[in-house]
Structures are given as C-alpha cells and as structure tokens.
N, C-alpha and C positions, 0 to 999 in steps of 0.2 A: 504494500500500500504506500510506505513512504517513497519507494521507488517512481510509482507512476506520478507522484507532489511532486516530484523533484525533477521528472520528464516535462512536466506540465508544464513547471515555471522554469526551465530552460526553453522550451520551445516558444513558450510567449516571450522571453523575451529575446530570441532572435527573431521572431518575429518583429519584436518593436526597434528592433538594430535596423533589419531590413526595412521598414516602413520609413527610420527617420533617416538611414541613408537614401533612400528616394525621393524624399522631400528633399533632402539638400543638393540631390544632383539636378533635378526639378529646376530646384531656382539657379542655379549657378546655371544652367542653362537656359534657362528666361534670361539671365543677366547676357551672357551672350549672343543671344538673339535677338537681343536690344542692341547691344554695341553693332550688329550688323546693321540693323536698320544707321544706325549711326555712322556704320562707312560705309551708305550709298548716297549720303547726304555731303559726307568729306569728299570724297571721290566728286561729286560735281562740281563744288565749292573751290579743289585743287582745279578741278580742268577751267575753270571759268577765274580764276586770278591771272594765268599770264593775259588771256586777252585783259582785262582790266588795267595792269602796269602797262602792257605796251598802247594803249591807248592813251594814261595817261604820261607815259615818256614823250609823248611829243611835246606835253604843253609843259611838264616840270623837268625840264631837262639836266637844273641845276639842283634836284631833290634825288638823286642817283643811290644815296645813302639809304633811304629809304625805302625805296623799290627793291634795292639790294637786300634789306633786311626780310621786307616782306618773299622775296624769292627764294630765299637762304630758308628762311621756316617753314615755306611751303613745300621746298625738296627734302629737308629732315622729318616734316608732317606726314610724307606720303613713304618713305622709308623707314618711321617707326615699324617694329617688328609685332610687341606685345600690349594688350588693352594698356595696360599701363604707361610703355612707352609712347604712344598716341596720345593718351588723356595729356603727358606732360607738353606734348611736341602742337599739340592741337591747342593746348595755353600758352605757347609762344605764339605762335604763329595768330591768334585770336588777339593777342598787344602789338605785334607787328600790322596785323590790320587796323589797327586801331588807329596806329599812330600815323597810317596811311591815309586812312581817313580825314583827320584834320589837317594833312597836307594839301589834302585835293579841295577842302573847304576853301580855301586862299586863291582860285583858280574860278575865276564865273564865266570866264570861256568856256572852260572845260566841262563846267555847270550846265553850259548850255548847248552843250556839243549831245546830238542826237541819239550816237553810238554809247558814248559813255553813260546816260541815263539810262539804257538799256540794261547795258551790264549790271549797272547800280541795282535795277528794279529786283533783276535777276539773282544778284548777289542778294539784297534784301530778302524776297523769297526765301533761297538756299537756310540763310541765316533764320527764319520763322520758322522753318521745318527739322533744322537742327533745334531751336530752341525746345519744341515738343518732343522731337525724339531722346534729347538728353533728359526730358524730364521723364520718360516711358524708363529708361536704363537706371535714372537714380532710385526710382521706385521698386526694379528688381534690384541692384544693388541692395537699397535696405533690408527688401527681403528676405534677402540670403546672407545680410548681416546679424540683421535680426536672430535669425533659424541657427549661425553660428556664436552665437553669445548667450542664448538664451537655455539653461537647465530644462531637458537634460541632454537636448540634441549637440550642446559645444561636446557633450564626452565624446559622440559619436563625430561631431565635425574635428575635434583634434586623433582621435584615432584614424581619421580617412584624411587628414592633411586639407582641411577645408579653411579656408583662413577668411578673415574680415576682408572687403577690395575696398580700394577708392571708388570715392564718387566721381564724376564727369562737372566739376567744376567752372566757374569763370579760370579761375588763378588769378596770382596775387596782380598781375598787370592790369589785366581787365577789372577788377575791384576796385581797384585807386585811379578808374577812369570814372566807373560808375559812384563812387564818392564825392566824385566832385561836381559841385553848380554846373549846372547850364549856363555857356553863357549867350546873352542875346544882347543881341547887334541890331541897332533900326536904321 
C-alpha cells in the first residue's frame, strides 16, 4: 500500500515537472515569435534608411558625421546575431536616428522635397508598427519572466537553464530624447 502512495506522488509530480516545463517553453517561444514579428518590421526599416540618407546627402552635405553614424548602426543593426545583441544594436541605431532626425529638421528644402516626405511617411509607419510589435514581445517577455521567478516553476526554470530576458527597450539615448521639452519654433 505504501508503495502505490509513493508511485502516486512521484508520478504527479512528474507530471507537474512536465506541465510546468511546457509552460515555460510555451512562453519562451511566444517571446520569440514576437521578436520575429519584430525582425520583419527591422528588416524594412534597414532596407528603407539608405534611401533616406542618400536623399538627404544631397541637401546636408556638410552633416557627413551623421549619416555616417546612422549607416554605421544600421550595418551592426542588421549583423547582430542574438535577440539580445539586436535589442542592444537596435538602441543605437534608434539615437543614431534620432539624432538624424533633428539634422534634417534644419533643412525646409528638404522639408519640402516630395521624395523625402515619402520616405518620412514611410519610415513613420515602419516606426508605428515596431512601436506595437515591441509592445506584443515585452508582454511575452514578462510572461516568461514572470513563469521564471515565480514558486514553484523558477525550480523547474533553473533546473532547464531558463533564465529572466530583457525587455525591447527605448535605451538610455532615446530616453534622454524623450525627457526632454518640445521645443516650438513660430
């Protein structure tokens, strides 16, 4: 009799082994099927910056520094290897935009050049659709944060090597854009 108690409660709880390691593989694969939604949104966002710089290198021709910058992030952007080295590569390259951005502010030619409001619209887009898809991936990220810190599934998430990930961030460049005033010009 105590033999079958003690068959019982080994088999429940491989059972609950197996249950809670298929919740955590569950979301660690929601988390990456988020980040994919997320590199088809990078992926067009890289293909549509060189046209962007080379349109506006004809009218900032003395702004060279900065185009370079933004070129320089967007080839390390597209050569990260792992979610994480993208998450980093994808917050340079998002203050390299940035800073491109208030370059081309200074330019009302270029403001008004047909081509380059395209790209703009375009780039704006891109940028709206990464907005919602980083927030679809921070949501599985917590998830599987969550499921790995949480009694009793971290015994199981640290016995299967499941560990906390980052989240899909601004970073510290873009923060200390968005900290600071608007400012307006009449």
């Amino acid at each position: 009799m105590v033999l079958w108690i003690v068959l019982g409660v080994v088999v429940v709880l491989i059972i609950w082994m197996i249950a809670i390691y298929n919740k955590l593989v569950s979301l660690r694969n929601n988390r990456e099927n988020a980040f994919a939604d997320i590199d088809v949104q990078l992926k067009q966002r890289h293909d549509l910056i060189p046209q962007l710089v080379a349109t506006v290198k004809g009218y900032a021709k003395h702004e060279e520094g900065v185009l370079t910058k933004v070129t320089q992030a967007r080839s390390r952007a597209m050569s990260a290897g792992t979610v994480n080295e993208k998450i980093a590569a994808e917050a340079a390259l998002a203050g390299a935009m940035s800073q491109f951005t208030m370059q081309m502010e200074a330019y009302p030619d270029l403001k008004a050049n047909q081509n380059f409001m395209q790209l703009q619209n375009e780039m704006a887009d891109i940028e709206n659709k990464l907005s919602a898809v980083r927030r679809f991936f921070n949501s599985a990220t917590k998830e599987l944060n969550i499921a790995v810190q949480k009694f009793p599934s971290n015994i199981i998430a640290g016995m299967f090597k499941f560990s906390e990930e980052p989240y899909f961030d601004l970073g510290v460049v873009q923060r200390e854009e968005l900290d600071k005033a608007p400012e307006v010009e009449f």
